[in-house]
C-alpha positions in Angstrom: 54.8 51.4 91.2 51.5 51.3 89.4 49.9 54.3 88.1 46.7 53.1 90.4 49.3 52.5 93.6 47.9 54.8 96.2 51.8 55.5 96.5 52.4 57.2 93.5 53.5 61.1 93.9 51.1 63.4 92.0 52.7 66.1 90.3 53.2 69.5 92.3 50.0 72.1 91.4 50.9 75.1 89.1 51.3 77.5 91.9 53.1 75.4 94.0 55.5 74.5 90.9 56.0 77.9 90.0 57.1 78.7 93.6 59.9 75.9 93.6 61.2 77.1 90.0 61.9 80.4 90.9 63.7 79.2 94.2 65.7 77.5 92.1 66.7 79.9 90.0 67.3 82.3 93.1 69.5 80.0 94.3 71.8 79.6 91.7 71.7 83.3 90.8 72.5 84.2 94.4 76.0 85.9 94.4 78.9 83.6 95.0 77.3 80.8 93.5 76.8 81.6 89.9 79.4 83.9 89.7 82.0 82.1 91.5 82.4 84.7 94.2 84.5 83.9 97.4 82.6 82.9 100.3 83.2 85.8 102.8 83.2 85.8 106.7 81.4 88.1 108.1 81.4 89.8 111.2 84.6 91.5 113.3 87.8 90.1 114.6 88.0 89.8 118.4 90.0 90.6 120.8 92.2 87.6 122.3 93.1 86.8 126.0 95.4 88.5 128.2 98.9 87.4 127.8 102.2 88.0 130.2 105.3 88.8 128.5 108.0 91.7 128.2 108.8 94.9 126.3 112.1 96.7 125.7 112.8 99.8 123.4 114.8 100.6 119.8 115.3 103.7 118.2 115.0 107.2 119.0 112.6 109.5 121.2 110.8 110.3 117.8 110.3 106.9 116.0 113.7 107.7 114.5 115.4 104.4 113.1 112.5 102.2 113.3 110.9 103.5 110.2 113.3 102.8 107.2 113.6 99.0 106.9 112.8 95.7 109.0 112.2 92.2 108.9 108.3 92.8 107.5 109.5 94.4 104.2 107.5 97.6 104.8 109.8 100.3 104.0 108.7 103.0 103.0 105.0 102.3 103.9 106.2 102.7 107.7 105.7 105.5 108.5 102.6 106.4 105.7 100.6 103.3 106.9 101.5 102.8 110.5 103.1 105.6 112.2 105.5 105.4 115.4 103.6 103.1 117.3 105.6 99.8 116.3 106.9 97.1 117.3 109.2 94.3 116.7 108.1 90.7 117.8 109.8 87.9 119.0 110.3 85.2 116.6 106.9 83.1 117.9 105.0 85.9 117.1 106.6 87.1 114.1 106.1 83.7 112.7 108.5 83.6 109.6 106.3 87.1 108.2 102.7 85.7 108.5 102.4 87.7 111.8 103.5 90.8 110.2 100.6 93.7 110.2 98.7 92.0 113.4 98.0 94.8 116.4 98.7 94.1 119.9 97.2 96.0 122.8 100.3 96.3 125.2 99.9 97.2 129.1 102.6 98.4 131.5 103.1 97.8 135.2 102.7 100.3 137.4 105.7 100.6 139.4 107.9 101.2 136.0 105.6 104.6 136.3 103.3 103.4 133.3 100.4 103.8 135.8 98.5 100.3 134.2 98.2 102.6 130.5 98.0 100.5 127.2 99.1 101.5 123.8 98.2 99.5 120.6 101.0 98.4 118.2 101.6 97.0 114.8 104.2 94.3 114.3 106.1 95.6 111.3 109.3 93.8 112.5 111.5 90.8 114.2 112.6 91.1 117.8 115.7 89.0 119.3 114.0 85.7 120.9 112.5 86.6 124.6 115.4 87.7 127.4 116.2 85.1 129.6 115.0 85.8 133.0 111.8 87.3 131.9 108.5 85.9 131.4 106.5 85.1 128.0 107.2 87.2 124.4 109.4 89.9 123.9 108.2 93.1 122.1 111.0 95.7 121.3 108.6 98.5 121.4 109.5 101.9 119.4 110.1 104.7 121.9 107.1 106.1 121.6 105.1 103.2 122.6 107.4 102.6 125.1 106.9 105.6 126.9 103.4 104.9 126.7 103.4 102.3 129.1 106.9 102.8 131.0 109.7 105.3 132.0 112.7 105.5 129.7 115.0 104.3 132.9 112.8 101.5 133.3 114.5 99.6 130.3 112.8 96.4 130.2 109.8 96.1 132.1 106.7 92.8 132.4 104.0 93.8 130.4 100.5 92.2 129.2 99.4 91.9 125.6 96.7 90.5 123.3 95.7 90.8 119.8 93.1 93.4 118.9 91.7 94.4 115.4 93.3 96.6 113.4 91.9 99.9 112.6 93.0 101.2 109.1 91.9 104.2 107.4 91.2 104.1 103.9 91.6 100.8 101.8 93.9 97.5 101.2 97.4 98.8 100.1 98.9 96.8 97.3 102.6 98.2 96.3 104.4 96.3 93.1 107.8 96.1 92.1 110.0 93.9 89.8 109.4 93.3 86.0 107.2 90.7 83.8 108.7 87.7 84.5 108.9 88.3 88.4 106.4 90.3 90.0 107.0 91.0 94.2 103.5 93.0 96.0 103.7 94.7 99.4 100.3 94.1 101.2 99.9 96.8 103.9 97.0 98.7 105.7 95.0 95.7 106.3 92.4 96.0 108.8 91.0 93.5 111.1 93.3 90.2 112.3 95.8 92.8 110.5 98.3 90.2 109.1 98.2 88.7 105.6 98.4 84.3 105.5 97.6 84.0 101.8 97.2 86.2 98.9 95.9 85.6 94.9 96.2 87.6 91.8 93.5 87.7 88.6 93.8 89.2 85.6 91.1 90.4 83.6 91.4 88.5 80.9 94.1 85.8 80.3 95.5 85.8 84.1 92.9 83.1 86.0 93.3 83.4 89.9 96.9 82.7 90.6 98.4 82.1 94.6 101.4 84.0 95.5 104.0 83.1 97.4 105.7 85.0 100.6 109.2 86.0 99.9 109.5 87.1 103.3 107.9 89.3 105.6 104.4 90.4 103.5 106.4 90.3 100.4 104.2 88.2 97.8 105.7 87.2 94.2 104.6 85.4 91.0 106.2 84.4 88.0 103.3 84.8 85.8 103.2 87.7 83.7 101.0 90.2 85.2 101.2 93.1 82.3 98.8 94.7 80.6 95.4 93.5 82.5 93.5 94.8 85.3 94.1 93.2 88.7 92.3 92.0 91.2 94.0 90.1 94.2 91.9 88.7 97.2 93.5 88.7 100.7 93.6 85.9 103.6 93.9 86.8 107.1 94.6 84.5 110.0 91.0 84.3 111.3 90.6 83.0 107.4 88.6 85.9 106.4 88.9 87.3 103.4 88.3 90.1 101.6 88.8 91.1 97.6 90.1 93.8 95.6 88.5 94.0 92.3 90.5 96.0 89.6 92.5 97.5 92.3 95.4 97.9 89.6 94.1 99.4 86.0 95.4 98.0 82.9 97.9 100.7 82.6 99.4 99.8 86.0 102.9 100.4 87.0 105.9 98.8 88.7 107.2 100.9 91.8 103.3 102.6 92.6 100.9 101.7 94.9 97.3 101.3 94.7 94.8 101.3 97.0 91.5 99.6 97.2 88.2 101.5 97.9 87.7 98.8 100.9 89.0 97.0 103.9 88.3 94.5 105.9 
């Protein structure tokens, strides 16, 4: 258009101009764009719907025998990160080790003399597939959640279930093992959805943000050599929230320890 076209778009006043500049710059100085930072969902996990299914018992009275080993790879971290109150899942829920760390709310029937009470478990292991005759997913409950919601005599009993948020004291556990060409990291204490879908290592220098894979249960490994930086890994739930560990690991970081971040989800 001509400069005389009663169309043509006169240039923004000073003040005006000065306003939209320094939205500008706000914008791409806001955190997570300049930086790179991971968008982050906010808010909490909530609870699902009531499900029917069925609960049985392993291990001793005490917790005995369900503390030392399992299909989740927790170990050791058993009993320091998750106590007695366990459970192994059936295969469904277990879901080849992406449903290892989620917390169920579990509710007995009253006539197996668990009066309608409820106990909340971790999954930390694999249960045999459901039992036939019996209704929905099978949970082989530790004995002491068992005897939360049932008699001992009882044996197998219907129960209800859903998946609740996880309540963690303290931080993200990160535990590594292995050597420099073959790195394996146990992720435990996770709060919220609880379970671990996808996790990422970064150096602090040469190391750019590198995926992990699952070696099974919430075993993660690499191949990339992860000596002699600072890490930082970043954590994926199954509500896709996720949260990030800066410098959980200092340079001087070694295999066999575990380090825990100052923050959860």
């Amino acid at each position: 258009m001509s400069a005389g076209s009663p169309w043509t778009m006169a240039p923004p006043p000073p003040l005006l101009a000065s306003l939209l500049l320094a939205a500008g710059l706000a914008l791409l100085l806001a955190p997570g764009v300049a930086e790179g930072k991971p968008h982050v969902n906010h808010g909490k996990f909530k609870d699902g719907p009531w499900t029917v299914g069925h609960a049985t018992f392993y291990g001793g009275r005490d917790g005995s025998g369900t503390t030392d080993g399992g299909a989740c790879g927790f170990k050791d971290a058993l009993a320091k990160d998750y106590g007695a109150l366990t459970a192994a899942v059936s295969p469904a829920l277990y879901s080849e080790g992406a449903g290892c760390g989620a917390c169920f709310e579990v509710k007995g029937p009253e006539e197996a003399g668990g009066a309608n009470k409820s106990v909340v478990v971790t999954a930390t292991n694999q249960a045999p597939p459901p039992v036939s005759g019996q209704k929905g997913e099978h949970f082989d409950l530790t004995m002491p959640a068992f005897l939360q919601i049932a008699e001992e005599k009882a044996g197998i009993v219907p129960i209800s279930y859903r998946r609740v948020a996880c309540v963690r004291q303290g931080g993200i556990r990160y535990t590594i093992t292995g050597n420099k060409n073959y790195n394996m990291v146990m992720v435990t204490n996770v709060g919220g959805e609880g379970d671990v879908v996808g996790l990422s290592v970064k150096g602090n220098k040469r190391v750019k943000w590198t995926p992990m894979k699952r070696s099974w249960g919430q075993l993660w490994t690499t191949e990339v050599d992860l000596t002699g930086e600072s890490l930082t890994y970043r954590v994926m739930t199954g509500d896709h929230r996720k949260a990030t560990s800066w410098h959980v690991m200092p340079r001087d970081w070694q295999f066999g320890k575990t380090y825990q971040a100052a923050k959860n989800f």
